[in-house]
C-alpha positions as CSV (number, residue, x, y, z in Angstrom):
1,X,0.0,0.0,0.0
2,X,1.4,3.7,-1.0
3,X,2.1,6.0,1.3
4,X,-1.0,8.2,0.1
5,X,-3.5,5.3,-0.3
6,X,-2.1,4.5,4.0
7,X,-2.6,8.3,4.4
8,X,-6.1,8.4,2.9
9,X,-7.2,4.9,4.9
10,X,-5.7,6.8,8.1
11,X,-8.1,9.9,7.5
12,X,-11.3,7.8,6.4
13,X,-11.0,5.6,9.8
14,X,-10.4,8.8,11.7
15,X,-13.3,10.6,10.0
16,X,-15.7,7.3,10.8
17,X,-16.4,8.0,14.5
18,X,-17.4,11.6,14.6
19,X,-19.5,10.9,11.4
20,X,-21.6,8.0,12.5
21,X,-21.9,9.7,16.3
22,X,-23.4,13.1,14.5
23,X,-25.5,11.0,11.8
24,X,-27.6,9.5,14.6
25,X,-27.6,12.4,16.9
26,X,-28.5,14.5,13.8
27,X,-31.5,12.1,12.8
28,X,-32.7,12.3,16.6
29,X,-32.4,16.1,16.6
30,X,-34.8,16.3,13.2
31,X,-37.0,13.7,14.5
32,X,-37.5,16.1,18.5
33,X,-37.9,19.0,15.7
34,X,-40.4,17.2,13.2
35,X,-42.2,15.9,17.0
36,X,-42.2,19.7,18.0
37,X,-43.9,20.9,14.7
38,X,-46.4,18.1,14.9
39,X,-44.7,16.8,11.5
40,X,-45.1,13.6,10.3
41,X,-42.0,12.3,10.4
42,X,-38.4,12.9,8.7
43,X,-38.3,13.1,4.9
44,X,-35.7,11.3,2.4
45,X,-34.4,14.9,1.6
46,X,-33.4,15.6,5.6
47,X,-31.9,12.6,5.6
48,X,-29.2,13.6,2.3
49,X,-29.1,17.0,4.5
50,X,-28.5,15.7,7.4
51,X,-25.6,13.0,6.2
52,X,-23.6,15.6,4.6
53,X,-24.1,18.3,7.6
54,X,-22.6,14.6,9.3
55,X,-19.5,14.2,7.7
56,X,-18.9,17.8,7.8
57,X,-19.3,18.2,11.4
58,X,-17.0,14.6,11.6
59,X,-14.3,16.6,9.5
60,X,-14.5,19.8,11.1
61,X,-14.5,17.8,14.7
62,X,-10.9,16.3,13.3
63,X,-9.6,19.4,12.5
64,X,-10.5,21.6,15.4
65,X,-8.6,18.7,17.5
66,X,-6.0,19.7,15.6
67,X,-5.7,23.1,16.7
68,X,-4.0,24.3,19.8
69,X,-6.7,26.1,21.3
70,X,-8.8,23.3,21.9
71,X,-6.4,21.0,23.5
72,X,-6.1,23.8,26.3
73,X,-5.7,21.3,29.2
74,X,-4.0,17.7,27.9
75,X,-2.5,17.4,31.5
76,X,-5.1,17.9,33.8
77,X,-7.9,16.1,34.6
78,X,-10.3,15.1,31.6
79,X,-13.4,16.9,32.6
80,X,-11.1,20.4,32.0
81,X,-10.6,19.1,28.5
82,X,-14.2,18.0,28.3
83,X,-15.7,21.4,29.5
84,X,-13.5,23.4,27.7
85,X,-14.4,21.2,24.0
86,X,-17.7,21.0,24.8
87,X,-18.0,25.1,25.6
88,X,-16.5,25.3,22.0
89,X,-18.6,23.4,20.1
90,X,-21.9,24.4,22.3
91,X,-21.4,28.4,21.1
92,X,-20.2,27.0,17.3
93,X,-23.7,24.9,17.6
94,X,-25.8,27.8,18.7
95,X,-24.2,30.0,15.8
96,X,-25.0,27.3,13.1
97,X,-28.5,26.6,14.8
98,X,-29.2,30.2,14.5
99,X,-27.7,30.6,10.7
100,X,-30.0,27.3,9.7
101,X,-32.9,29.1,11.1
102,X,-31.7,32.6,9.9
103,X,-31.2,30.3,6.4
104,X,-35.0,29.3,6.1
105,X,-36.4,32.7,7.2
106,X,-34.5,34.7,4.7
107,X,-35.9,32.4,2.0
108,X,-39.4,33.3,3.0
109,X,-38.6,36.9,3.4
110,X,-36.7,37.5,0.2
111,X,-33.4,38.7,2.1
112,X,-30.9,38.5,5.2
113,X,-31.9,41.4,7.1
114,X,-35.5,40.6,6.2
115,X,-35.2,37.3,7.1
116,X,-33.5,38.5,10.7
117,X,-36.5,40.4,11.7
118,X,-38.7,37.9,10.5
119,X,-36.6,35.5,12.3
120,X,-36.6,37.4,15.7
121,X,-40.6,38.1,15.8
122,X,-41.6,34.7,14.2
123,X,-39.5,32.1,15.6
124,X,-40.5,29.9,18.6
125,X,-37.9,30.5,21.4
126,X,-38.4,27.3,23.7
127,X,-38.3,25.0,20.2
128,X,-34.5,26.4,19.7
129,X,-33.8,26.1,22.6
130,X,-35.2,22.3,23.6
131,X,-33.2,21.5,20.4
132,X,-30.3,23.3,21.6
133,X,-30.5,21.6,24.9
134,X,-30.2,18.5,23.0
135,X,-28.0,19.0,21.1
136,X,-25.6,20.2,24.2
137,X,-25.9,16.7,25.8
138,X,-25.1,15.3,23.0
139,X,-21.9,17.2,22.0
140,X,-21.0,17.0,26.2
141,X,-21.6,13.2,25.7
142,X,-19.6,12.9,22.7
143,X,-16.3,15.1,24.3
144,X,-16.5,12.7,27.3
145,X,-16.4,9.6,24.6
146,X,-13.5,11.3,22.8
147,X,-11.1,12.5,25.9
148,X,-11.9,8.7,27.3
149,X,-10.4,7.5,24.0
150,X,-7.7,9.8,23.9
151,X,-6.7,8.9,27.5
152,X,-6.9,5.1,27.3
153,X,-6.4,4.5,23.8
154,X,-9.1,4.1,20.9
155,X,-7.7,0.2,20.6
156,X,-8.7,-0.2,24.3
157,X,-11.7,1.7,24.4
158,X,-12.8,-0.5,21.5
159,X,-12.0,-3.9,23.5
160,X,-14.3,-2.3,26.1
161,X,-16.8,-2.0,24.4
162,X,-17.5,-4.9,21.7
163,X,-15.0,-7.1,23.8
164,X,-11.5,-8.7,22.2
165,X,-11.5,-8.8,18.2
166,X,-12.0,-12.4,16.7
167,X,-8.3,-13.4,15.1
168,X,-8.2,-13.3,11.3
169,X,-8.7,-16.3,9.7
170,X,-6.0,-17.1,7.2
């Protein structure tokens, strides 16, 4: 195997966690939403939406680890690591929450600032904020399940989990 195709497995496997985790987090989010509205149910176009929204919250997830800033505390206890990650993403969350709602309103209103003030009169405060409340466990949840895999080791964490990997059969 090349060194790009190893490079390119590396980076698939790394983007799988943070992908799947936000797919079905994602899909419960729509489906609380779609309960809230008195929908009917989640549509095959929310789901395309919501699997790309997936991998790009999975790949920006990778490379916020990446930066200094949000490793602040790699020494200390976990819950600093896990409180500071999870304050992070909760206000980056609320921003994109906001700018998805902001999104649909200015598409009814014919414009951004239109669309603000429609936004601000129209929208229904406790719905944002019951999904924002879920979605805040569910970042806190996943930050506790990365910093545990970053402390004992993904390999380990994995053998907790689903137990010791069968041996290959050759």
């Amino acid at each position: 195997m090349s060194k790009v195709t190893a490079k390119i497995k590396e980076e698939f496997l790394a983007l799988l966690p943070p992908t799947i985790y936000f797919f079905i987090t994602l899909h419960i989010v729509a489906l609380v939403r779609a309960l809230l509205i008195k929908a009917t149910g989640i549509s095959a176009l929310s789901t395309a939406s919501i699997a790309v929204t997936a991998l790009v919250l999975g790949k920006s997830v990778l490379i916020a680890d990446l930066l200094p800033i949000i490793n602040r505390y790699p020494q200390k206890p976990l819950i600093y690591n896990v409180a500071w990650k999870s304050l992070v993403y909760l206000l980056v969350s609320i921003f994109i929450h906001y700018l998805e709602r902001l999104y649909e309103f200015s598409r009814q209103a014919g414009g951004v600032a239109a669309g603000n003030d429609k936004l601000l009169a129209e929208i229904v405060w406790p719905h944002f904020w019951a999904v924002q409340i879920i979605l805040t466990v569910m970042i806190v949840t996943y930050c506790v399940g990365s910093e545990l895999a970053r402390a004992i080791g993904a390999n380990r964490m994995r053998r907790m989990f689903f137990g010791p990997l069968p041996l290959p059969v050759l």
